[in-house]
Residue frames as qw, qx, qy, qz and C-alpha x, y, z in Angstrom:
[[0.306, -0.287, 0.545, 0.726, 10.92, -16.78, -8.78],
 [0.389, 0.491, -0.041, -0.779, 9.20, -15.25, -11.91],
 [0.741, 0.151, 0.551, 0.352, 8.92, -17.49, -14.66],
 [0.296, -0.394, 0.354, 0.795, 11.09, -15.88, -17.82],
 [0.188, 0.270, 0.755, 0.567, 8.38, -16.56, -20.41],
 [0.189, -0.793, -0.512, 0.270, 5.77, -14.28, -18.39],
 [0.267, -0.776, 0.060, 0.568, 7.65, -11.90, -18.11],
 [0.302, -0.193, 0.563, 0.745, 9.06, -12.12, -22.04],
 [0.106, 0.567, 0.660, 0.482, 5.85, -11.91, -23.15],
 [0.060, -0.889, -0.329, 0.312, 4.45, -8.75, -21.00],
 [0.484, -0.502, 0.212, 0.685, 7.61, -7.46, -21.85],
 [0.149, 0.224, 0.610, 0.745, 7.08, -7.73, -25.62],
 [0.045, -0.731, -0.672, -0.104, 3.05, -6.71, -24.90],
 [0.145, -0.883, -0.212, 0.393, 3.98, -3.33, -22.92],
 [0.289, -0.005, 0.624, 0.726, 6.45, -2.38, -25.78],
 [0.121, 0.277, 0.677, 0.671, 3.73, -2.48, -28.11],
 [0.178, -0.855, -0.485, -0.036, 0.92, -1.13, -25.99],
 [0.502, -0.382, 0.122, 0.766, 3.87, 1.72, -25.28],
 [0.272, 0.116, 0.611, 0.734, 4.02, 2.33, -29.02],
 [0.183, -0.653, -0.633, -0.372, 0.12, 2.70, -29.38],
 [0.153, -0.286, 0.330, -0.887, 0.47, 5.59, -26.27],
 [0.674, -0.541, -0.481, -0.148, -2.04, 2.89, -24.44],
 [0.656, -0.547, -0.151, 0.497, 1.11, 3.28, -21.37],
 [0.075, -0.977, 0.145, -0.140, 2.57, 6.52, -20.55],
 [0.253, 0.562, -0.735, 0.281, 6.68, 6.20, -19.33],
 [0.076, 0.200, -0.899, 0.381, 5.59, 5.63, -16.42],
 [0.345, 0.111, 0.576, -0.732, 2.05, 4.86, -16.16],
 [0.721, 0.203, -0.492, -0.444, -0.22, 2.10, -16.51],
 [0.546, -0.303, 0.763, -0.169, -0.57, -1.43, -15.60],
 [0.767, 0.192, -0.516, -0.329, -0.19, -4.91, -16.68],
 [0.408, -0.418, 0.804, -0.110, -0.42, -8.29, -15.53],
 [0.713, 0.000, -0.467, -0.523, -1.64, -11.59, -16.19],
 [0.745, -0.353, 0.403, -0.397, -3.19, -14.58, -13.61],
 [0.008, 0.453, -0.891, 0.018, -0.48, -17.23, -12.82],
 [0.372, -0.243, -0.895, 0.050, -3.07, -19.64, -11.21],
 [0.241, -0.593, -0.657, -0.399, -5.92, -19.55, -9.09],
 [0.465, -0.822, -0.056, 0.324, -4.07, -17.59, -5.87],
 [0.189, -0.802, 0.053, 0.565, -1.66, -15.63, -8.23],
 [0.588, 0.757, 0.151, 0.241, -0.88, -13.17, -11.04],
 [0.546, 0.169, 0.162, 0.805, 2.40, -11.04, -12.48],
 [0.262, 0.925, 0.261, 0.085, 2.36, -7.32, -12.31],
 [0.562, 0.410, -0.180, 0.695, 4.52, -4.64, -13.07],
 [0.553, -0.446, -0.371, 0.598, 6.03, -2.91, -10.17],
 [0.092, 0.918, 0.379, -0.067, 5.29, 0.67, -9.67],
 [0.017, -0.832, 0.307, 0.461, 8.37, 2.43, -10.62],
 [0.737, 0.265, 0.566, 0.257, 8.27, 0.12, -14.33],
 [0.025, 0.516, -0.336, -0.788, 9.48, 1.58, -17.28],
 [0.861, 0.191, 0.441, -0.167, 6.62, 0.27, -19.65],
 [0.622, 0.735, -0.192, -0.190, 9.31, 0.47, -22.86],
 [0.219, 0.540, -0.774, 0.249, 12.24, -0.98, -21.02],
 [0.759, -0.361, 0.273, -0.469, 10.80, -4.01, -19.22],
 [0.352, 0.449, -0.763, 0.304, 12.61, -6.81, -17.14],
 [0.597, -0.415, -0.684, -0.052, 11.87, -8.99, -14.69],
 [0.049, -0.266, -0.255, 0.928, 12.83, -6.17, -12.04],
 [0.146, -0.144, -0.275, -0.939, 9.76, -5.02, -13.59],
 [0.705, -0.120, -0.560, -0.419, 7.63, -7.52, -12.53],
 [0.060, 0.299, -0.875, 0.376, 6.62, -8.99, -9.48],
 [0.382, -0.096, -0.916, -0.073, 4.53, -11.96, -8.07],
 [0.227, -0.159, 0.511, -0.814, 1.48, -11.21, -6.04],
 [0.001, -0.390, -0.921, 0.023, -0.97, -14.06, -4.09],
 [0.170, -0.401, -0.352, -0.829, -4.67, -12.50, -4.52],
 [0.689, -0.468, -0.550, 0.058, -5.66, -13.67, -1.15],
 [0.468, -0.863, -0.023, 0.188, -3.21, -11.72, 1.09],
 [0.288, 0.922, -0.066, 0.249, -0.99, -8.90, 0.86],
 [0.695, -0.541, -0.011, 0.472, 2.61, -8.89, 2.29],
 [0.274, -0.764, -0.013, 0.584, 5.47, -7.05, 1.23],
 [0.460, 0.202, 0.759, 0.414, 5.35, -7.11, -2.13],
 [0.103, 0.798, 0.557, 0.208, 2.36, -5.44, -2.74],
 [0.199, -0.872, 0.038, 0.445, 4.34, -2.18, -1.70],
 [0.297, -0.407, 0.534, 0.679, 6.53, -2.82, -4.72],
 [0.284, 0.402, 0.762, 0.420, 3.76, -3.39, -7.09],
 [0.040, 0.354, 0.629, 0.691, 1.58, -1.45, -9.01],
 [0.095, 0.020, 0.502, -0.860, -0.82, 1.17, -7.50],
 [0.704, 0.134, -0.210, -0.665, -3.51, -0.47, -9.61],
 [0.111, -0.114, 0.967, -0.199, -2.32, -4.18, -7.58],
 [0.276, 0.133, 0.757, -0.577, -5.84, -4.15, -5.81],
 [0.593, 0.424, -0.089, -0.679, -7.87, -3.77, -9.05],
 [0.365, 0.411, -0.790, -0.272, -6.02, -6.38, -10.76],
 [0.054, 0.089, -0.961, 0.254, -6.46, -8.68, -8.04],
 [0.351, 0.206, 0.612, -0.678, -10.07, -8.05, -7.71],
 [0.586, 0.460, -0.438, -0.503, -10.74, -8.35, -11.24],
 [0.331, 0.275, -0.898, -0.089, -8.93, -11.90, -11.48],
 [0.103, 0.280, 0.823, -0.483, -11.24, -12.96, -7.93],
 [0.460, 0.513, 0.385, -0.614, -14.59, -12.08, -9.30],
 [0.700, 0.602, -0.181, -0.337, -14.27, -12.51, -13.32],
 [0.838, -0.155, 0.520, 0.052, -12.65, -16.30, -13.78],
 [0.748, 0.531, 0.281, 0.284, -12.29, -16.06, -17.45],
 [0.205, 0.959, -0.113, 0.158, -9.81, -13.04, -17.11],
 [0.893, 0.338, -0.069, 0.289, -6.16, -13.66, -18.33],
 [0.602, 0.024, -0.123, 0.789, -4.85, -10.91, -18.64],
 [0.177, -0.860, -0.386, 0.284, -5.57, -7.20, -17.36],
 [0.509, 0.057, -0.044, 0.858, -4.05, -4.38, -18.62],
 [0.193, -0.940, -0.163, 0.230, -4.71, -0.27, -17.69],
 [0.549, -0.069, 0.240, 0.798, -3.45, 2.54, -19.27],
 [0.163, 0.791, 0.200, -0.555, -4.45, 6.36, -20.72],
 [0.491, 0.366, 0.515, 0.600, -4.61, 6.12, -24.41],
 [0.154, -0.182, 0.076, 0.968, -4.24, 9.67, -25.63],
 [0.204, -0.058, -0.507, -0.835, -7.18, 9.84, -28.12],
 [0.426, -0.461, -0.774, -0.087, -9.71, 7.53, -25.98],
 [0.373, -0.519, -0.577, 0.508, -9.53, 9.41, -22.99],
 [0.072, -0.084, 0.069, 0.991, -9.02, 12.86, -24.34],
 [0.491, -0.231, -0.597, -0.591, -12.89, 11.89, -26.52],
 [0.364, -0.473, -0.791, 0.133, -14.03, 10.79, -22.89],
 [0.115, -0.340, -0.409, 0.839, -14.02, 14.73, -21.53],
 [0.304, 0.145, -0.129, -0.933, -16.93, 16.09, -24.17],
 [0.701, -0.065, -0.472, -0.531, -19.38, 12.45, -24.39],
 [0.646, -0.382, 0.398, -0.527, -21.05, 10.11, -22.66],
 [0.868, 0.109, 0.484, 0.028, -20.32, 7.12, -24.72],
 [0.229, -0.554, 0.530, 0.600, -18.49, 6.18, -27.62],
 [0.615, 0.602, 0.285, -0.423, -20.19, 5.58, -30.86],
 [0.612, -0.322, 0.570, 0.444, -17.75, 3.71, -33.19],
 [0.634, 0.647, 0.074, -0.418, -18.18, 4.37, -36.98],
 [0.214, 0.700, -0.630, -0.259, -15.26, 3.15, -38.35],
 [0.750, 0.162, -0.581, -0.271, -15.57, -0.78, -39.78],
 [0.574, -0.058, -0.737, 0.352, -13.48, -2.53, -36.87],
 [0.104, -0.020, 0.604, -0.790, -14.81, -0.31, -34.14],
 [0.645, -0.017, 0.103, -0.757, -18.34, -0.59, -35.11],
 [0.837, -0.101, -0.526, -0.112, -18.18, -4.50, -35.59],
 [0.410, 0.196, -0.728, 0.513, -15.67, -5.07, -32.88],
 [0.111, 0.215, 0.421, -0.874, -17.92, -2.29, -30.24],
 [0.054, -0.777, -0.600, -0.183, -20.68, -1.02, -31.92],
 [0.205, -0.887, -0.022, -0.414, -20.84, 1.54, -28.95],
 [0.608, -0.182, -0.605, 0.480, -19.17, 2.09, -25.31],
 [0.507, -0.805, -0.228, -0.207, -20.76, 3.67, -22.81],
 [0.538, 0.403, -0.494, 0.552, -18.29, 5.85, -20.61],
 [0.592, -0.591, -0.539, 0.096, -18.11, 5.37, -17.21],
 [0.127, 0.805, -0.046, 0.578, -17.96, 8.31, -14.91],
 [0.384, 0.411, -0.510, 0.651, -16.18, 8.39, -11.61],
 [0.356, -0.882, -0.248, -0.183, -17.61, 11.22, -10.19],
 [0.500, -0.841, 0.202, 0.026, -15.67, 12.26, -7.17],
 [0.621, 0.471, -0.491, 0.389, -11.85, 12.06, -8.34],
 [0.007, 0.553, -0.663, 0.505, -10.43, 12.25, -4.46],
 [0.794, -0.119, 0.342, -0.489, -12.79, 9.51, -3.64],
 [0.698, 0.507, -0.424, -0.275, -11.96, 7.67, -6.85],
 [0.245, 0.482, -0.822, 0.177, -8.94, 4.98, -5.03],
 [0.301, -0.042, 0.878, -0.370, -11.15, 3.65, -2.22],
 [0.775, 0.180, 0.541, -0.272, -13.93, 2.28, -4.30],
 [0.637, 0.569, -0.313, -0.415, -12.73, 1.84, -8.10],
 [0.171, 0.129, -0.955, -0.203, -11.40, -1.97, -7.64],
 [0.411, 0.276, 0.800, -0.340, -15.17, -2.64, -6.73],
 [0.211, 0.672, -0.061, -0.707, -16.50, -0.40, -9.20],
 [0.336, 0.529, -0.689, -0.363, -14.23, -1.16, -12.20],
 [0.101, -0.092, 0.974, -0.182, -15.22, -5.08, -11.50],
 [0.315, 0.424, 0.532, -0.661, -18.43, -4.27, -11.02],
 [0.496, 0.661, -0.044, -0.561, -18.86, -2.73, -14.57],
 [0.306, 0.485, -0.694, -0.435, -16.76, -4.94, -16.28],
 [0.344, 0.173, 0.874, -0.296, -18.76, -7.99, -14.89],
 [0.370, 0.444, 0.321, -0.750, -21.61, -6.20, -16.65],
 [0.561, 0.620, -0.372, -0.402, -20.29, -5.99, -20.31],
 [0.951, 0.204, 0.232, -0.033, -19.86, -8.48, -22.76],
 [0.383, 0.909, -0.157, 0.059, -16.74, -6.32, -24.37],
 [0.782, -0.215, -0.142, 0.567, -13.95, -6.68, -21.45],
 [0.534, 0.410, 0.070, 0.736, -13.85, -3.00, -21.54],
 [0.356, -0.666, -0.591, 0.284, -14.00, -0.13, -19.77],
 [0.363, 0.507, 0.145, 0.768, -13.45, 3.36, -20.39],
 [0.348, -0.636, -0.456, 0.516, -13.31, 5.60, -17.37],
 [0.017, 0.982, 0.155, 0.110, -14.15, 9.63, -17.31],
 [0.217, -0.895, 0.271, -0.280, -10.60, 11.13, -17.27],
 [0.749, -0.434, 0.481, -0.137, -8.78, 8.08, -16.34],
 [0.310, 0.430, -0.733, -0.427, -8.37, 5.97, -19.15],
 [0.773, 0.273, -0.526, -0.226, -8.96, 2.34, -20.26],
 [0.504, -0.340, 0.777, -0.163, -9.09, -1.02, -18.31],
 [0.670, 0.255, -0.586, -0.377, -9.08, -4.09, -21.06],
 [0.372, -0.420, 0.814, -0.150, -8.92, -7.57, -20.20],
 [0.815, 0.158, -0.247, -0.500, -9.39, -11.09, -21.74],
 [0.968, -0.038, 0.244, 0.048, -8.26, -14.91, -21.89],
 [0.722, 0.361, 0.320, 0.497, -6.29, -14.41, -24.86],
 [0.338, -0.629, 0.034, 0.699, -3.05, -12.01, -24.64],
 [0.178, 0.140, 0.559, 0.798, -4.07, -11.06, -28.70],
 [0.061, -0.753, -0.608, -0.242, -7.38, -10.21, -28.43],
 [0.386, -0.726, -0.162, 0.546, -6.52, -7.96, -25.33],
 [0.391, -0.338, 0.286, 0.807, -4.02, -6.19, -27.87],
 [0.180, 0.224, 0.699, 0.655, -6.71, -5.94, -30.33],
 [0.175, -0.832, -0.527, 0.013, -9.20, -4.45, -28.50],
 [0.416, -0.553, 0.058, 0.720, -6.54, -1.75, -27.61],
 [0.225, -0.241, 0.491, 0.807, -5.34, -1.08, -30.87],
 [0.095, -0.613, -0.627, -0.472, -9.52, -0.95, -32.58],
 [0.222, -0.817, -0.456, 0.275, -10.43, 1.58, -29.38],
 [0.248, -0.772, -0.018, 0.585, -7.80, 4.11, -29.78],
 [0.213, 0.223, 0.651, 0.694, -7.63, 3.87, -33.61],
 [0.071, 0.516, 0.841, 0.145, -11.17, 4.39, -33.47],
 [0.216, -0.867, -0.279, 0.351, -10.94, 7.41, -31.41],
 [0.266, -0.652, 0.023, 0.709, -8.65, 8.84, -33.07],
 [0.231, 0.194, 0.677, 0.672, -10.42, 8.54, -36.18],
 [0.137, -0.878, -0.455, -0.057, -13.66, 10.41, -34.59],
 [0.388, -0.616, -0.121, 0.675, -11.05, 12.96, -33.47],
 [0.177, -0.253, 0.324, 0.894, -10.19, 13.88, -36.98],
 [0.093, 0.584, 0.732, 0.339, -13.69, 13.21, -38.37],
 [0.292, -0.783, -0.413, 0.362, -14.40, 16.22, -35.58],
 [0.380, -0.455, 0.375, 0.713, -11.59, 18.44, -37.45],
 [0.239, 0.036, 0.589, 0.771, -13.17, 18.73, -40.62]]
């Protein structure tokens, strides 16, 4: 059984990351890590503006039954993330509009605006490469890189945005300073 307060709080979190176009209607992910064999995610046909515990569903990070067919197509990241990076709460994934669009003409992001340049400074975007390749290795990958950084961020080529932290505010703040940010270089670009 879910617990109701989990699930009220993503609920209230994918709302607002909704709002901010971080999630798409349907696309995107969130969870967060129950205990040390399991975390919450939202189930792949979520609505991320209407969310319910039907939205949501319970998966151990150890082994995969039938569940994991109702979850998220971004399950296996989540779960590899939570097994390899201890200090990670919560996880969310999603295609902000202005971050990703600013990932198809640079290699990195270069904040200038007060909270992006304290908060970031810079971010380096990571590139893919091979998009039909892209499913079988990007929960090593995306781990891999976010092991690396000190940020909890990740900004993929074309893809969008994996966040994650301890603390289900920060997460939201790092969201809402990235895709501000970008879309304040978007209009700096415009004049």
């Amino acid at each position: 059984m879910i617990d109701q307060n989990h699930v009220d709080q993503l609920s209230k979190l994918s709302l607002t990351l909704f709002r901010k176009n971080f999630f798409g209607i349907y696309h995107g992910s969130i969870s967060t890590k129950l205990d040390h064999n399991t975390f919450m995610i939202n189930t792949s046909d979520a609505i991320f503006d209407e969310m319910n515990e039907k939205s949501f569903c319970e998966l151990s990070m150890t082994s995969q039954d039938y569940r994991w067919k109702l979850a998220s197509i971004e399950a296996h990241i989540h779960a590899t993330i939570y097994n390899n990076i201890h200090e990670a709460k919560y996880i969310a994934f999603g295609v902000p509009i202005y971050t990703t669009a600013y990932t198809f003409e640079h290699d990195e992001i270069v904040l200038d605006d007060f909270f992006g340049k304290t908060s970031f400074e810079k971010i380096k975007i990571f590139d893919p490469g091979d998009f039909s390749t892209w499913y079988d290795r990007n929960a090593l990958e995306i781990t891999k890189y976010l092991k690396d950084t000190n940020n909890h961020v990740m900004v993929i080529k074309g893809i969008g945005a994996y966040v994650y932290d301890r603390d289900i505010n920060e997460l939201v703040k790092k969201v809402a300073i990235l895709e501000n940010s970008c879309r304040l270089l978007s209009i700096k670009s415009s004049f």
